[in-house]
ZADREN-50455 format. One line per field, with one value per residue (C-alpha): residue in one letter; residue number from 1; y, x, z. Coordinates in nm, 2 decimals, always signed. Each point is the difference from the previous one (the first is absolute). Layout:
<rs>
aa	[A; ...]
i	[NUM; ...]
v	[Y; ...]
u	[X; ...]
w	[Z; ...]
</rs>
This chain:
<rs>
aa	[X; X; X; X; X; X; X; X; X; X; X; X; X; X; X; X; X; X; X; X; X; X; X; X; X; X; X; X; X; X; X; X; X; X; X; X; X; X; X; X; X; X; X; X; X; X; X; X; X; X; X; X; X; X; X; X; X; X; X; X; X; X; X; X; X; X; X; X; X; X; X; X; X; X; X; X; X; X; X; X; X; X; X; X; X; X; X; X; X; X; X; X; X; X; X; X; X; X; X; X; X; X; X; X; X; X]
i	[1; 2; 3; 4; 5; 6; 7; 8; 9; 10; 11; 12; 13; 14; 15; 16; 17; 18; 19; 20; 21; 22; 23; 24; 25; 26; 27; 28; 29; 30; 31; 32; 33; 34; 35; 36; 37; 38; 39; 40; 41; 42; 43; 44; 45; 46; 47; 48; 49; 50; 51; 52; 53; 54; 55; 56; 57; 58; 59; 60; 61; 62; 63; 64; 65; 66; 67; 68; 69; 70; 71; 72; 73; 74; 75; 76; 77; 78; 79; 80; 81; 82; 83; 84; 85; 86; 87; 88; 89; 90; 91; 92; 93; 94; 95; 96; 97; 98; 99; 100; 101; 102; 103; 104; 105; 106]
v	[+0.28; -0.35; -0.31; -0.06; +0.42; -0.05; -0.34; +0.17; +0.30; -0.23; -0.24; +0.30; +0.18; -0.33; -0.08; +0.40; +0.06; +0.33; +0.09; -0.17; +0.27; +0.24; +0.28; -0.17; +0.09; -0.11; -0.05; -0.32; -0.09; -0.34; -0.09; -0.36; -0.05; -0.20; +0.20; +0.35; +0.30; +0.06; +0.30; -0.11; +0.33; -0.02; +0.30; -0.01; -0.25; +0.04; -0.17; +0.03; -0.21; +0.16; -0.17; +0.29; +0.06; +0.15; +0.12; +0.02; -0.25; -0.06; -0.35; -0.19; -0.37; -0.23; -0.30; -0.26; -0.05; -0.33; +0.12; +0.31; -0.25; -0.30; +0.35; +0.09; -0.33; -0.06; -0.24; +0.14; +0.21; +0.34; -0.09; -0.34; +0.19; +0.23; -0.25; -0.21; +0.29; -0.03; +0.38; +0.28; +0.32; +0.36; +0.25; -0.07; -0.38; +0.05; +0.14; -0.34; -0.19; +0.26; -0.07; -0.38; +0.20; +0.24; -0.25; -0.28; -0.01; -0.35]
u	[+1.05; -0.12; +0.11; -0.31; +0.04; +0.39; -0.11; -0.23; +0.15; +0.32; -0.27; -0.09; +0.35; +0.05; -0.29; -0.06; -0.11; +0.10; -0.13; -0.30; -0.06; +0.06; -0.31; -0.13; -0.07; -0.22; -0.06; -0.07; -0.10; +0.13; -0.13; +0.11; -0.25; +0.22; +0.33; -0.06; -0.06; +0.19; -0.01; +0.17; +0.00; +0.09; +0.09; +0.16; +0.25; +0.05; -0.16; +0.03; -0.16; -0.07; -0.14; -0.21; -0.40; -0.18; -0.33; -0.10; +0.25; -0.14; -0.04; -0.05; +0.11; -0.07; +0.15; +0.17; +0.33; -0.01; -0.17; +0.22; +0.29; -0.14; -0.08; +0.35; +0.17; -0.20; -0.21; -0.32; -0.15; -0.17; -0.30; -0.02; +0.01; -0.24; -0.25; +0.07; -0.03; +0.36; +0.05; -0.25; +0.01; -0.09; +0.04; +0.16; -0.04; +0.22; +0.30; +0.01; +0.09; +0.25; +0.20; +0.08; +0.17; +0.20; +0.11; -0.01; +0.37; +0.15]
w	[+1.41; +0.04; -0.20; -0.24; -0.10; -0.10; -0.14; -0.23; -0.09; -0.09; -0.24; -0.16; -0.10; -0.18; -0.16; -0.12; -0.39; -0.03; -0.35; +0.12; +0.22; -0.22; -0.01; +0.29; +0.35; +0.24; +0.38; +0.13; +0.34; +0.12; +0.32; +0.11; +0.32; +0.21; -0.06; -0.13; -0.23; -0.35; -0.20; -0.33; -0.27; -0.28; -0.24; -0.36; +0.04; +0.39; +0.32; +0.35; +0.25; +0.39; +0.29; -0.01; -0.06; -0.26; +0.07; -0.38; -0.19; -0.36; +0.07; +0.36; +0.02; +0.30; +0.09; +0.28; -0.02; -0.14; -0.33; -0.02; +0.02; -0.24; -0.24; +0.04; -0.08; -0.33; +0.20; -0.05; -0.28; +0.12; -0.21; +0.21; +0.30; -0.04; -0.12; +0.27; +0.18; +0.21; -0.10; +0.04; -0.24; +0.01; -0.25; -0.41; -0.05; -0.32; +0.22; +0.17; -0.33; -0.11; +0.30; -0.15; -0.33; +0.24; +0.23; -0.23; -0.10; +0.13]
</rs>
């Protein structure tokens, strides 16, 4: 495991809405082009996050590192970044806004 994957899977345990998740599940494809590949699922009030790859996720999201972490730290709104376009998206553009109510908890 490398730094940025522990780093992130540590941000998300604490900022996890589980009843937000609630009759929810989804798979989302992070792929941060200068670091590497996420797989984030989420499933009725679980998630997991892999360093693996998902050939069909139901959403694909594309970004540098920088964005991924200005995303992360509240920085940067999602809807900024795609219109700026800093993040590329495949797939459920719906999905990508549910992740700020599942992982919205401060």
């Amino acid at each position: 495991m490398n730094f940025m994957f522990e780093q992130l899977q540590h941000l998300l345990q604490n900022r996890f809405d589980k009843p937000a998740s609630f009759g929810f599940e989804a798979v989302y494809q992070l792929n941060i082009t200068d670091e590497n590949e996420y797989q984030l699922i989420i499933n009725d009030g679980v998630w997991s996050l892999s360093k693996e790859k998902n050939e069909y996720p139901d959403i694909r999201l594309s970004m540098d590192r920088e964005t991924f972490e200005e995303l992360l730290a509240g920085e940067l709104s999602a809807t900024s970044a795609l219109l700026l376009g800093r993040i590329k998206s495949r797939g459920d553009l719906s999905l990508a806004k549910r992740l700020k109510s599942i992982f919205g908890k401060k």
